[in-house]
N, C-alpha and C positions, 0 to 999 in steps of 0.2 A: 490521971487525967481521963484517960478513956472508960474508970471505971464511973468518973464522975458524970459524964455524958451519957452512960446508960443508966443511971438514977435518974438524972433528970430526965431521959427520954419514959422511963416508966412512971413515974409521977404525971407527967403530961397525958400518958397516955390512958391512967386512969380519972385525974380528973375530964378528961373530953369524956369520957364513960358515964362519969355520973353526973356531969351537966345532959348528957344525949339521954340517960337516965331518967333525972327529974324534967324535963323538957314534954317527953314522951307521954311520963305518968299522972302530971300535972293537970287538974281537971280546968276546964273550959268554964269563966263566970258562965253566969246564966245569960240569956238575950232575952231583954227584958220586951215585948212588946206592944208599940200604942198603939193604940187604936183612933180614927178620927171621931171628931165630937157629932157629927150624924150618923142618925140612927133610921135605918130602913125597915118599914114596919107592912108585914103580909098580913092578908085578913081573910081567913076561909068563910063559906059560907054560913057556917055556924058562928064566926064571932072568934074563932080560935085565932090567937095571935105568934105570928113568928119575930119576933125583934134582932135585926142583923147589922152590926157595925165592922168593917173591917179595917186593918192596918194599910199603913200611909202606901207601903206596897201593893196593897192587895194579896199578899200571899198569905194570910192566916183571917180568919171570920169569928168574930162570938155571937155564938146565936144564942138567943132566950128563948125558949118556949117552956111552960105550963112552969116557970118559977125557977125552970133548971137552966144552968150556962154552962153553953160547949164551946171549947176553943178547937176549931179547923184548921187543917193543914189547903192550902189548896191544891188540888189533884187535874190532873189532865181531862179535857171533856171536849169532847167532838162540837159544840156548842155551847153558847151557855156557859155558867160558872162553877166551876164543884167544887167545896170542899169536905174532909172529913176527918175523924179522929185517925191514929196511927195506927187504932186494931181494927177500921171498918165498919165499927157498930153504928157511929153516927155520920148521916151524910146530908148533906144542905147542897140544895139542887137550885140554881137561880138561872130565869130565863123568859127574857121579854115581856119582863112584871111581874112574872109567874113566880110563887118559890113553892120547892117541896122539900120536907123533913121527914126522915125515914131515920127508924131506930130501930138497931135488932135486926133487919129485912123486913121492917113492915112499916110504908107508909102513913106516916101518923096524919101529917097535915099537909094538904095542898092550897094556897092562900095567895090571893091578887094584892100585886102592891096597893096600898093605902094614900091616897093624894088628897093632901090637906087640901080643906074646904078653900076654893079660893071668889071671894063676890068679885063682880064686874064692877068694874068701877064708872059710877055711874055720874061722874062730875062729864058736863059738857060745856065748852066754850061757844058761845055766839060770836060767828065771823062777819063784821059788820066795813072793813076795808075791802070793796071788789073794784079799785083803781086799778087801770091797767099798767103795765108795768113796760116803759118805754127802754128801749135796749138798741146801743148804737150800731146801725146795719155795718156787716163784715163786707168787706168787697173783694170778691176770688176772680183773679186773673191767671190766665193760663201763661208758662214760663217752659215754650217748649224745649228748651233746652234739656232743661230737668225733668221735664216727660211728667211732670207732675203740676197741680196745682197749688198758685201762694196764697197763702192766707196773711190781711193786712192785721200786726195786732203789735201791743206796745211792746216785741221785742223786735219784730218780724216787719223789713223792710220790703214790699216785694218791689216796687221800685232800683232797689239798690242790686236785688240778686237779679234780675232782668238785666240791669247794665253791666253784670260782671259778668252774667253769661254771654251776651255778647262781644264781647273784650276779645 
């Protein structure tokens, strides 16, 4: 009996081994991530375009510029938004419209946000009703009681709290 209990104590003990095992060694799906359906689009002075959509987080950015896509980590920034690739080559710099893209250490593009063309809407109404508009006078009675004043209105009796303040 006792030899039987230390079989099973060592079976147990190597299956916990190879579950802690394959648990350990077992790789991680991938995180697959979306991005939202707007896209924010920078315009240097030349015409140069930076196109930037980020995740529903905000933690990761794909920037487009000259045909190529980089997917961003976002990184810490005293201001503004930063993010960049994992080895530092690429960094996407946003801040108060502003965006800059730097590749390698060398600022490629610096670009103003782009705000769609919006016309004035140029429909106007003729206001041809200038009836004045009759509104039934309030009457404020002082209720020193209450050190306040009552206002007469269809919930508010001041009548009635005047005679319970006196009471």
């Amino acid at each position: 009996m006792n030899k039987l209990a230390v079989l099973v104590g060592v079976v147990l003990i190597f299956l916990s081994a190879g579950f802690i095992y394959v648990m350990i060694t077992a790789q991680d799906e991938p995180v697959v991530t979306t991005y939202v359906d707007e896209t924010f689009v920078f315009v240097d002075s030349s015409g140069e375009e930076i196109a930037v959509q980020y995740d529903y987080s905000a933690e990761f950015a794909k920037v487009t510029y000259a045909g190529n896509v980089y997917e961003l980590n976002r990184v810490e920034s005293a201001s503004g938004v930063e993010y960049e690739t994992s080895n530092g080559r690429v960094i996407f710099f946003e801040r108060q419209g502003e965006a800059r893209l730097e590749i390698s250490d060398e600022v490629v593009v610096i670009g103003l946000r782009e705000t769609p063309d919006s016309t004035p809407d140029t429909t106007t109404e003729d206001v041809t009703d200038l009836s004045p508009v009759v509104t039934d006078p309030i009457e404020v009675i002082a209720v020193p009681v209450l050190g306040q004043q009552c206002v007469d209105s269809a919930t508010v009796d001041c009548a009635a709290l005047e005679a319970a303040a006196s009471i």
